[in-house]
C-alpha positions as semicolon CSV with decimal commas, in nm:
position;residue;x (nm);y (nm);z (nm)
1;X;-0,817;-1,091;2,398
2;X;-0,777;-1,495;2,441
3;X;-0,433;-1,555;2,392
4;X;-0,413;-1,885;2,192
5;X;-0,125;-2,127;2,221
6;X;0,054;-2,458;2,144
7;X;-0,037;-2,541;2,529
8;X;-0,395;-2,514;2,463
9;X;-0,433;-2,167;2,593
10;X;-0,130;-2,110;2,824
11;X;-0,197;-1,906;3,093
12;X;0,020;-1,571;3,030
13;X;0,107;-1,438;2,688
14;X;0,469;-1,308;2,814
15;X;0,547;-1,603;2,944
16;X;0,815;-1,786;2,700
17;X;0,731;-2,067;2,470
18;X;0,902;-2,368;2,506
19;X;1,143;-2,519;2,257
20;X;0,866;-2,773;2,194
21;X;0,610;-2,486;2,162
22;X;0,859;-2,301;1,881
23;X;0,873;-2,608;1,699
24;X;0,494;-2,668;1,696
25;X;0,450;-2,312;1,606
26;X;0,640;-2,298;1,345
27;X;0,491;-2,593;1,184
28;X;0,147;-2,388;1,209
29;X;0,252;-2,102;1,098
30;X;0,424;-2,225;0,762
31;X;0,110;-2,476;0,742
32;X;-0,143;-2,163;0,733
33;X;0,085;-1,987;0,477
34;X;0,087;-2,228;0,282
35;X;-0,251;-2,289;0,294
36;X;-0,340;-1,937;0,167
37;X;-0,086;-2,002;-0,100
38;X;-0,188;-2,312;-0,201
39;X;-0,605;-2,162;-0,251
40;X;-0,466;-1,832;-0,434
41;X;-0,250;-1,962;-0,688
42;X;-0,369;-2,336;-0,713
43;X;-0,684;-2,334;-0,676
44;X;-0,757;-1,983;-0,733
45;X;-0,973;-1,923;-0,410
46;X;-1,043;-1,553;-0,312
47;X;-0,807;-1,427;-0,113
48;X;-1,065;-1,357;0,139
49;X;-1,229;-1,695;0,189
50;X;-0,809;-1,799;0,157
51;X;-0,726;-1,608;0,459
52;X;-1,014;-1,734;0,637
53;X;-0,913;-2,053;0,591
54;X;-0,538;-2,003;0,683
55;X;-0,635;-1,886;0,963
56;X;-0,804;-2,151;1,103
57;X;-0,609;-2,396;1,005
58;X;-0,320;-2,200;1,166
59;X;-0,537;-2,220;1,517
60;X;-0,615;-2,562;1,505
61;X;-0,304;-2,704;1,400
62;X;-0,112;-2,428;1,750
63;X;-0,342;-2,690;1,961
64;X;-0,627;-2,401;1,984
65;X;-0,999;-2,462;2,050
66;X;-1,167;-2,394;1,723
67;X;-1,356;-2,139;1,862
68;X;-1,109;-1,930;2,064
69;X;-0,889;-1,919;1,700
70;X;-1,260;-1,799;1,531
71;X;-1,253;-1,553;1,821
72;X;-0,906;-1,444;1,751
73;X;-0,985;-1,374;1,350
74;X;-1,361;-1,197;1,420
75;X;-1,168;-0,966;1,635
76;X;-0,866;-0,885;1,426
77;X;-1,108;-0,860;1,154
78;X;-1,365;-0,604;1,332
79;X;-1,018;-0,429;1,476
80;X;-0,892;-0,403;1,139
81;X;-1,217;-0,252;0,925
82;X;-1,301;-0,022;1,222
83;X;-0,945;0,154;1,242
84;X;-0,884;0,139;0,808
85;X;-1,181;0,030;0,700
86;X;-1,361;0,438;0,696
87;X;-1,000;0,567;0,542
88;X;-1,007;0,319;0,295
89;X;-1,341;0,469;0,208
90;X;-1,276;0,804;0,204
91;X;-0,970;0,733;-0,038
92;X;-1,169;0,562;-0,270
93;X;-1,392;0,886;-0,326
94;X;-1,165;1,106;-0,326
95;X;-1,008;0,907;-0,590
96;X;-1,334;0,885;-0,777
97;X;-1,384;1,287;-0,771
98;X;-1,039;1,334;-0,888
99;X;-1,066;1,072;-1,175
100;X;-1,453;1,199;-1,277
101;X;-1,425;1,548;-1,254
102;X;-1,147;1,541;-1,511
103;X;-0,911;1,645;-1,211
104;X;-0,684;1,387;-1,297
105;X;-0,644;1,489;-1,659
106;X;-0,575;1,828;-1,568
107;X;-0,263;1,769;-1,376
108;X;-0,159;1,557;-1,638
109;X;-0,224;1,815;-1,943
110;X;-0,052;2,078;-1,749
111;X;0,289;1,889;-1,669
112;X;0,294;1,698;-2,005
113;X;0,241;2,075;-2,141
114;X;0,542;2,201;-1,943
115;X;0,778;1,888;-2,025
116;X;1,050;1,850;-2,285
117;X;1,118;1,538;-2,501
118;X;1,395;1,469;-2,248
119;X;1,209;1,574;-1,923
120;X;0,899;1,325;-2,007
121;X;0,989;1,032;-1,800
122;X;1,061;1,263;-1,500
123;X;0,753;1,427;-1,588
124;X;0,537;1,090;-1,599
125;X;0,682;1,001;-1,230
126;X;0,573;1,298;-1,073
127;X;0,227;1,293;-1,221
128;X;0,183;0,900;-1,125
129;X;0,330;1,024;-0,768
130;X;0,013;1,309;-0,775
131;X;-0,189;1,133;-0,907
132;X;-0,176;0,792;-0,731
133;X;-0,143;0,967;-0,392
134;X;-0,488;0,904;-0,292
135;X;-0,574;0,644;-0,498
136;X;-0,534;0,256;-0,519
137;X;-0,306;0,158;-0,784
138;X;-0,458;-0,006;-1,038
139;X;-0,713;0,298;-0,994
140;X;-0,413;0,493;-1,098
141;X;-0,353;0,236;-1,389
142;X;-0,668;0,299;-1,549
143;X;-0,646;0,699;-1,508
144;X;-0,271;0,660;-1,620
145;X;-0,281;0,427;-1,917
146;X;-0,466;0,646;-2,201
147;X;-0,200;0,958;-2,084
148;X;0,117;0,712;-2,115
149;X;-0,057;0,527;-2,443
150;X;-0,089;0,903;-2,600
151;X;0,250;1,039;-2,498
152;X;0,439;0,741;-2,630
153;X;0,252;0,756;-2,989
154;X;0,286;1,163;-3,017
155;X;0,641;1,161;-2,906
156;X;0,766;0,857;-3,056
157;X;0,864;0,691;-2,791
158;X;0,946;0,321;-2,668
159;X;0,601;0,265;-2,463
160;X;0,881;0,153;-2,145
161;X;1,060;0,502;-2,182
162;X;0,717;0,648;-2,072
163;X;0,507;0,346;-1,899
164;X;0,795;0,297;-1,649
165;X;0,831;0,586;-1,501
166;X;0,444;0,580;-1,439
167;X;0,423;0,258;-1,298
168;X;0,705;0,312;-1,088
169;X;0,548;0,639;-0,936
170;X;0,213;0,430;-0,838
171;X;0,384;0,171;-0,719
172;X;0,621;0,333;-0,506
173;X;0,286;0,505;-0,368
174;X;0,095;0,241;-0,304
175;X;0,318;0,053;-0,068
176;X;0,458;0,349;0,155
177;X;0,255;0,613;0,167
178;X;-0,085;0,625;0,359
179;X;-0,349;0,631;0,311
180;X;-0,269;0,328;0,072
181;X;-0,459;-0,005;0,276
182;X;-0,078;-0,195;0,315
183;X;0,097;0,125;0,472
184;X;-0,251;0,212;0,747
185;X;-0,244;-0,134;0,789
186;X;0,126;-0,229;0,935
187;X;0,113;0,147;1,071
188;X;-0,184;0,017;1,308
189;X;-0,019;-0,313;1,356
190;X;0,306;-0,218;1,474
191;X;0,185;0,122;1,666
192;X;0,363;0,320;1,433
193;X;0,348;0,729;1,401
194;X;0,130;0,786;1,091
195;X;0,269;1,156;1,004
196;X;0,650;1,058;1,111
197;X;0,575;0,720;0,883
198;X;0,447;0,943;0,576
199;X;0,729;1,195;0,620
200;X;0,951;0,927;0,596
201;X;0,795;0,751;0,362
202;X;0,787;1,031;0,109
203;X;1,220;1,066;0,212
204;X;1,236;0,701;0,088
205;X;0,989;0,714;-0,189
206;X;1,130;0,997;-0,361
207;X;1,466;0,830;-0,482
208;X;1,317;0,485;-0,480
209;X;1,074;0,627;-0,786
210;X;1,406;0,810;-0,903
211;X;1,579;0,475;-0,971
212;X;1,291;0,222;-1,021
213;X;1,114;0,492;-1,254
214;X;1,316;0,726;-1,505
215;X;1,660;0,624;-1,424
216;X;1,568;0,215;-1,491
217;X;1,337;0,279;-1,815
218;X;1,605;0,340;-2,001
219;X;1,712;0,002;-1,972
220;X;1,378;-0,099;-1,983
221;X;1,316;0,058;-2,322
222;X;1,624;-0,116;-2,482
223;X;1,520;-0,472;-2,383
224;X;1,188;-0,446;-2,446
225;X;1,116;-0,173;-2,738
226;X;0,756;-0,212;-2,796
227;X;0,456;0,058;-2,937
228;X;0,187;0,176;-2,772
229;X;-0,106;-0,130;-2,917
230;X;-0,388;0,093;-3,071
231;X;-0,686;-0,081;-2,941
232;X;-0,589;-0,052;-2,618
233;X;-0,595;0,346;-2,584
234;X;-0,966;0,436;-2,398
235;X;-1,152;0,694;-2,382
236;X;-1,033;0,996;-2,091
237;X;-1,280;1,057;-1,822
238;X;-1,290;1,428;-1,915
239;X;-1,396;1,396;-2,267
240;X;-1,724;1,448;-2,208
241;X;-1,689;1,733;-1,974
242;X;-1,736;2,089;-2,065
243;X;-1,547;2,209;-1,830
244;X;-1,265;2,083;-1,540
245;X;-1,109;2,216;-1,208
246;X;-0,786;2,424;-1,259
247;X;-0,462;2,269;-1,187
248;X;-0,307;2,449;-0,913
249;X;-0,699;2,378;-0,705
250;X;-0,684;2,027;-0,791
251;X;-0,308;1,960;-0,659
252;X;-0,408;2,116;-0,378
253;X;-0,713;1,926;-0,297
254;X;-0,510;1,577;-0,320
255;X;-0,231;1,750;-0,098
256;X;-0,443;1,887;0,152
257;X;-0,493;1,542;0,348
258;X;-0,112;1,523;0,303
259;X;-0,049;1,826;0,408
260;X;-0,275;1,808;0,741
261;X;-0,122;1,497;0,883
262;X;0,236;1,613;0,860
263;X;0,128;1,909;0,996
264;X;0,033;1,727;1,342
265;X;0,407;1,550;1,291
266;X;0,527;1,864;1,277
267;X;0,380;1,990;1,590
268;X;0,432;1,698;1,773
269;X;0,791;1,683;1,762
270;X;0,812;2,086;1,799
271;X;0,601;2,126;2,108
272;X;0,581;1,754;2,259
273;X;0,352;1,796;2,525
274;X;0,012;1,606;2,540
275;X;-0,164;1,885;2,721
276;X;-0,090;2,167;2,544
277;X;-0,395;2,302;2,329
278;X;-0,217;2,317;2,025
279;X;-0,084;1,971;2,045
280;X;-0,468;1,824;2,072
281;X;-0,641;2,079;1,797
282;X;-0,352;1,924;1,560
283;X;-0,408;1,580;1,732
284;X;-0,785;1,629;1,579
285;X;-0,713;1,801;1,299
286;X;-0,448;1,574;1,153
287;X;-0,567;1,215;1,235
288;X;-0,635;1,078;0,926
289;X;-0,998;1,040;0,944
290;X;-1,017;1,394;0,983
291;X;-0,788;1,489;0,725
292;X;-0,949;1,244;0,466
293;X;-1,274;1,334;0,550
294;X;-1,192;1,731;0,572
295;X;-1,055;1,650;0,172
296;X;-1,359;1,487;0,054
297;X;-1,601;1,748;0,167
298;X;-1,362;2,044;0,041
299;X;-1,304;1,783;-0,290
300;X;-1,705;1,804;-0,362
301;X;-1,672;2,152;-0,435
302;X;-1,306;2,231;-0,558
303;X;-1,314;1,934;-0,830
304;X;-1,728;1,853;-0,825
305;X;-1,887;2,151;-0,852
306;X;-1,603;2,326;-1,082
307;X;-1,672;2,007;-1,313
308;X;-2,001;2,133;-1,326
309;X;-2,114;1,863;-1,140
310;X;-2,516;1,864;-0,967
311;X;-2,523;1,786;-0,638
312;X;-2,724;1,445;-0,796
313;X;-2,407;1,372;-1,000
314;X;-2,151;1,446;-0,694
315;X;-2,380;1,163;-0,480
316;X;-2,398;0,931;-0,803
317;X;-1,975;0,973;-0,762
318;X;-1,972;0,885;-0,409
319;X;-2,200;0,602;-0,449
320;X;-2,026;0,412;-0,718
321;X;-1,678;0,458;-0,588
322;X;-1,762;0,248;-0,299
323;X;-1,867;-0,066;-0,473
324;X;-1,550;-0,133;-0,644
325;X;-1,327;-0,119;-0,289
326;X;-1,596;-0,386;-0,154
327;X;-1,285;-0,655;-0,216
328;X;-1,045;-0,464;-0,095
329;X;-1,194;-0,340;0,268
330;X;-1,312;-0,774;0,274
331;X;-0,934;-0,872;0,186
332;X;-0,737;-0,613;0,438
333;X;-1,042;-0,718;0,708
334;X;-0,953;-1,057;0,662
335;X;-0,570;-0,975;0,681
336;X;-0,650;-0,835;0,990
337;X;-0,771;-1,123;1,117
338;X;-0,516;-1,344;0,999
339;X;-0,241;-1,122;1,233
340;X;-0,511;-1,159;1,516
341;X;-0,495;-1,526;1,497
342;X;-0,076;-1,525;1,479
343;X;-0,022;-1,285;1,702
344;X;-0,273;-1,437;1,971
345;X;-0,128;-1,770;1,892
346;X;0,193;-1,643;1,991
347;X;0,376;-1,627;1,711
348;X;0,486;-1,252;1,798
349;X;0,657;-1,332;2,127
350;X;0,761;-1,642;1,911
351;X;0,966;-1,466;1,646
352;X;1,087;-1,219;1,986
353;X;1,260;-1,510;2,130
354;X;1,369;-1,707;1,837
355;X;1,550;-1,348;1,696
356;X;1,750;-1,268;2,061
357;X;2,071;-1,487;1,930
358;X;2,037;-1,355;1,541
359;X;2,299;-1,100;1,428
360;X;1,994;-0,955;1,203
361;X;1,855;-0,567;1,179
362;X;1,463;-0,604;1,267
363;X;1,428;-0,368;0,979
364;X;1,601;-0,652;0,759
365;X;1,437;-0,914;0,866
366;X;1,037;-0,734;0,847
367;X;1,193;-0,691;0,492
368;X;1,252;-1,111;0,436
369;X;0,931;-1,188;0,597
370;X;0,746;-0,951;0,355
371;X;0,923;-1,045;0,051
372;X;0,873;-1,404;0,130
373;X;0,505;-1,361;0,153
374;X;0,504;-1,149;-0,139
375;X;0,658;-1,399;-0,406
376;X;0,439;-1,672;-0,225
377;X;0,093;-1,544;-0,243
378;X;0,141;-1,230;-0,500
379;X;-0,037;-0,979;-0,275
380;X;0,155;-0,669;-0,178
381;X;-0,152;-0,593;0,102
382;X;-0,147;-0,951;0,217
383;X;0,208;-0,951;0,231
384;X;0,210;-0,629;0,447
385;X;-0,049;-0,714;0,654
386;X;0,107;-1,099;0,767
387;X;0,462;-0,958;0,816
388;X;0,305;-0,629;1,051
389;X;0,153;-0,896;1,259
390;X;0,444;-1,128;1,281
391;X;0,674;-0,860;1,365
392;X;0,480;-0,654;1,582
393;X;0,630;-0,751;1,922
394;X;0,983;-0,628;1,811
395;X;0,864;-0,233;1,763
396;X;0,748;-0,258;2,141
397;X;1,071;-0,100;2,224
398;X;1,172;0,122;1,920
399;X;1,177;0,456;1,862
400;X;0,873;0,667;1,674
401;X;1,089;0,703;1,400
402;X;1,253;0,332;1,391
403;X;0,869;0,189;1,386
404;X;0,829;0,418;1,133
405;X;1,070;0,273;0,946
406;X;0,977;-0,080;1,029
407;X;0,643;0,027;0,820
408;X;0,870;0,102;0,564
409;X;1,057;-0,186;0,547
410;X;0,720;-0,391;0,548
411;X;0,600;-0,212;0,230
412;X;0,940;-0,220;0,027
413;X;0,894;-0,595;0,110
414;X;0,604;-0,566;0,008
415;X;0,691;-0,499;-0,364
416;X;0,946;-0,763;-0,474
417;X;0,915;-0,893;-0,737
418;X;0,593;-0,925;-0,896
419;X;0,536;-1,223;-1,073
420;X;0,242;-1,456;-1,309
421;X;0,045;-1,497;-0,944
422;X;0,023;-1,097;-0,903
423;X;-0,327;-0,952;-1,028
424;X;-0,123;-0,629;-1,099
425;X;0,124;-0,854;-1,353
426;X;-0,111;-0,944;-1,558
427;X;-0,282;-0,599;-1,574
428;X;0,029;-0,405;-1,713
429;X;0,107;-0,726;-1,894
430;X;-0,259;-0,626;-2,131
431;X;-0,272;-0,301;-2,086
432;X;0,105;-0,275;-2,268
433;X;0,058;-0,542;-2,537
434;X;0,375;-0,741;-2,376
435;X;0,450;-1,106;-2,337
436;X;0,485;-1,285;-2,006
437;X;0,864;-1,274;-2,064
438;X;0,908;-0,899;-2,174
439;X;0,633;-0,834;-1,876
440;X;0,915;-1,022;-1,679
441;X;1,195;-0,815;-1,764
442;X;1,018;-0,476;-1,729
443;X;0,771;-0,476;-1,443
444;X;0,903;-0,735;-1,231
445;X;1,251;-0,604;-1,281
446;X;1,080;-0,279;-1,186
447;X;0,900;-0,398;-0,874
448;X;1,219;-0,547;-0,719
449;X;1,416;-0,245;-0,748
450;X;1,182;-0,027;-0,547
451;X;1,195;-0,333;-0,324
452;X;1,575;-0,330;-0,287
453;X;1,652;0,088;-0,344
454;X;1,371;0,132;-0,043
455;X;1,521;-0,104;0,179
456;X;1,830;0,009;0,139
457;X;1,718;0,386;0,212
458;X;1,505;0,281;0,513
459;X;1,839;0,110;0,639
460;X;2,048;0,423;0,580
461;X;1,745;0,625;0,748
462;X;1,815;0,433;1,036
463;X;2,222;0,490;1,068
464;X;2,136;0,834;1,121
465;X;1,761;0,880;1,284
């Protein structure tokens, strides 16, 4: 890889940058952010051709040759699709089989069936943690929606007692568990362990959702005590079916990825040597491609064909969840390249030297840098992907279960507080019938605990691991 830097190129990328070279750096860096920034929310750019452009402007203004900082992004681009781009995929119809085979409803039916009038919140956080497992979240917020809408009308209930909890559950999801884009992402970035990061990550999700989701919506409910809006309850994808997979097959479909790649954790810490056959079948067997894959196919039958589905109807499935995520696999790629261009620039070994005097946790500051992309640009993935790249260098020398936790730190980051330039804002904002303010005082509120809880867990995590 070119390395790129303020001295036009310097010769070795461990050498140290000079005082001068910080400076300059720095200036390019914030300059590139800010350019992103400035085309999302001003000029509401794409945040594609907006990364792009950042990162150009990034390599010219660290005194690179345009074309070694083009270089730098086509690589970190094509680096970045090739190792998430395929799981991305996969997660996307996976998703799609769950949500058109009627899957989805039928883990929602059966818990709803089982809960009380006082167990319902819990009950709406563990089917948004099921259900938004393999799924991207506003995905999830379309499945979830007509199920919360419902729920609060038949119960009587303050539409935040039981939308909370739900949102809180995808959420939390979304930005620390793979195979979510943000989590794969900063797990390839920073060389993390992906089935010590999801074992983790489901440690620190669990009372993160607790808090953000049940426990908070109570609040929630009493400053904002709104009804579910009638024309905004849809139709449910299983309405039209005649039939639907059973519960306990469908669960176990959307675990069985899950359940594969912390198996491989599992063996890898128990047995701990490379050569040893056992080691490498669960090396194969639980990478996530495999796992993801292995889901899909078994998926086709377990959810498609107990639907009732033709095999026409199961490739119809496939084919149209993989239009939608077009945006998505363009935005992370672009992410991707984005890191490329800092990290090749230097601003890696940068933030390594700068961060020797600071009496700082790494963990604390991946959390800053996040949440300071995050309430600049609005983007949970973009935020996660340009705070893996800039701390990279500083996991070089942790632990497999302190990168893990640096992943962590990125995605709680990731979440603060979601505000008017956040796509998912203005989603729940409709969806609920709420006013920017009342939106304010629920969601965002909501987003910036799991942001503060998680951290707080992954920095306990790391007293003690």
């Amino acid at each position: 890889m070119t390395h790129l830097s303020v001295e036009m190129l310097a010769a070795d990328a461990t050498e140290p940058i000079t005082s001068a070279g910080h400076a300059q750096l720095g200036i390019a860096v914030l300059a590139g952010i800010a350019v992103i920034v400035l085309l999302i929310t001003k000029f509401k750019l794409h945040a594609f051709l907006s990364l792009i452009i950042g990162s150009l402007v990034l390599g010219a203004m660290a005194g690179a040759p345009l074309d070694k900082a083009i270089t730098s992004f086509s690589t970190g681009l094509g680096t970045t699709v090739a190792g998430t781009g395929v799981l991305i995929a996969l997660g996307a119809i996976l998703g799609k089989l769950l949500a058109d085979s009627g899957g989805a409803d039928q883990i929602v039916d059966t818990i709803l069936a089982k809960a009380s009038r006082r167990t319902m919140p819990w009950a709406m956080v563990l089917i948004a943690g099921i259900v938004g497992l393999p799924i991207f979240f506003e995905v999830g917020i379309v499945l979830l929606i007509p199920v919360v809408l419902l729920v609060a009308k038949r119960g009587n209930f303050s539409l935040m007692r039981i939308g909370i909890p739900a949102l809180a559950g995808l959420s939390v999801m979304h930005g620390l568990i793979p195979p979510h884009p943000g989590p794969l992402v900063a797990i390839d970035a920073v060389g993390a362990n992906l089935g010590v990061t999801l074992a983790l990550g489901v440690v620190v999700a669990i009372p993160t959702a607790i808090i953000a989701g049940p426990l908070f919506s109570r609040y929630a409910a009493r400053w904002v005590d709104i009804r579910p809006p009638e024309k905004m309850v849809p139709e449910r994808a299983s309405d039209d079916l005649e039939k639907r997979p059973g519960f306990g097959i469908t669960v176990a479909t959307v675990l069985l990825p899950v359940v594969m790649m912390l198996a491989k954790a599992l063996v890898d810490v128990v047995i701990d040597d490379p050569a040893a056959g056992a080691q490498r079948v669960f090396d194969v067997v639980g990478s996530p491609l495999i796992a993801l894959l292995t889901a899909v196919v078994v998926a086709m039958f377990t959810l498609g064909r107990a639907a009732g589905f033709t095999r026409g109807r199961i490739a119809a499935t496939v084919e149209k969840s993989l239009g939608p995520i077009a945006g998505v696999l363009l935005i992370v790629g672009a992410g991707g390249g984005f890191k490329q261009t800092l990290v090749d620039a230097g601003v890696g070994q940068m933030i390594l030297d700068v961060s020797k005097g600071w009496h700082l946790s790494t963990l604390l500051l991946a959390w800053l840098i996040a949440v300071t992309i995050r309430l600049a640009t609005g983007s949970a993935t973009v935020a996660t992907i340009s705070a893996a790249g800039l701390v990279a260098p500083l996991a070089a020398d942790m632990s497999t279960t302190h990168g893990a936790l640096l992943v962590l730190a990125i995605g709680c980051g990731s979440l603060f507080f979601s505000h008017v330039n956040d796509a998912g804002f203005w989603l729940v904002k409709e969806y609920f019938g709420m006013s920017v303010g009342q939106t304010l005082k629920t969601w965002s509120v909501m987003e910036t605990l799991i942001s503060v809880v998680g951290i707080l867990c992954v920095l306990l995590l790391s007293l003690v691991l």
